[in-house]
N, C-alpha and C positions, 0 to 999 in steps of 0.2 A: 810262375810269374818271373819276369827277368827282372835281377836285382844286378846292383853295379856295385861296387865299394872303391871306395878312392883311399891310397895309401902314399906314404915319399913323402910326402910336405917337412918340413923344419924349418931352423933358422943358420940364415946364411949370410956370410959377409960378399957387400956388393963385389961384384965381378965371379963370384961362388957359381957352381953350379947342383943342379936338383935333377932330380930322373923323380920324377910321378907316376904309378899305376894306374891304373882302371881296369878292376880284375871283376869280370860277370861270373854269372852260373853255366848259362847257355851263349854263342855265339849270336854275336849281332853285327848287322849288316853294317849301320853304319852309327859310329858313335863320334862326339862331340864333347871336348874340352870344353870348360868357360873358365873364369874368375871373378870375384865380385871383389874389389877391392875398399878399404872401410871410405863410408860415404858415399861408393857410387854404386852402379846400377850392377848385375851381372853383365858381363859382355861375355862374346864368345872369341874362342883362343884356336881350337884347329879341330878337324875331322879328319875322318880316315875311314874307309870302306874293306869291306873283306877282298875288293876287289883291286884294291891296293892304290884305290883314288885316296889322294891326299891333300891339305888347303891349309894352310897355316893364314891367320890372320897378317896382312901386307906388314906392318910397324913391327912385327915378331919372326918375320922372318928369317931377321939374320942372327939369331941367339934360340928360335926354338924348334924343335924339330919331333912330329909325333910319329908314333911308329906300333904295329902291333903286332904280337904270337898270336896267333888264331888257334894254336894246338893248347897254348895257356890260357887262352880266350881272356886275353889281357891287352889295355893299347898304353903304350907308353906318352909319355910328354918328357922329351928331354929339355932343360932349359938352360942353357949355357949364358957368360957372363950376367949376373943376375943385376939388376939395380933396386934403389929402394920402392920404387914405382911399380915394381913386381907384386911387392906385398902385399896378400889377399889369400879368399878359400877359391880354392881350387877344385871345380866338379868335373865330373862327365856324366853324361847320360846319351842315351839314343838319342837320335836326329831323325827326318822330325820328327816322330812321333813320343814327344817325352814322358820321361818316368819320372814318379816323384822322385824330389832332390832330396841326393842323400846330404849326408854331414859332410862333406868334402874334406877335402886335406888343407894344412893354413898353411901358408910358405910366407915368410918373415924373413926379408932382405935387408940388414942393418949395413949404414954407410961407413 
């Protein structure tokens, strides 16, 4: 069964930046960042394909950027200048076909 672990999350001063893992077992085609930030819903944050298709959320564009090793079977989330609006757990999992959520990573942006 394909298991995901999320790693990278801490605490950062706004404008800080964070690099996020998403490290599997086996290779997947296509996986999906989200974040739930306290109080609201999950939203989703970016995809990235083995195929090297990639989508960042429009409002995240210009501060975050995903990337993967398919030899690490890992996909990054780099997140550059941070703000406090960042603050949330941070998941990935396959798209669509999801797997249960793991614990994700907490990133904690102080102003």
């Amino acid at each position: 069964q394909v298991q995901l672990v999320e790693s990278g999350g801490g605490l950062v001063r706004s404008g800080g930046s964070l690099t996020l893992s998403c490290r599997s077992n086996e290779t997947v085609f296509r996986i999906s960042w989200y974040r739930q930030s306290p109080g609201q819903e999950r939203e989703w944050v970016a995809m990235s394909t083995t195929t090297n298709y990639i989508n960042v959320k429009e409002s995240l564009k210009d501060r975050f950027a995903i990337s993967r090793d398919d030899s690490k079977n890992t996909v990054y989330l780099q997140m550059d200048n941070l703000k406090p609006e960042d603050t949330g757990v941070y998941y990935c999992n396959r798209f669509p076909e999801s797997l249960p959520w793991g614990r994700g990573t907490q990133v904690t942006v102080s102003s």
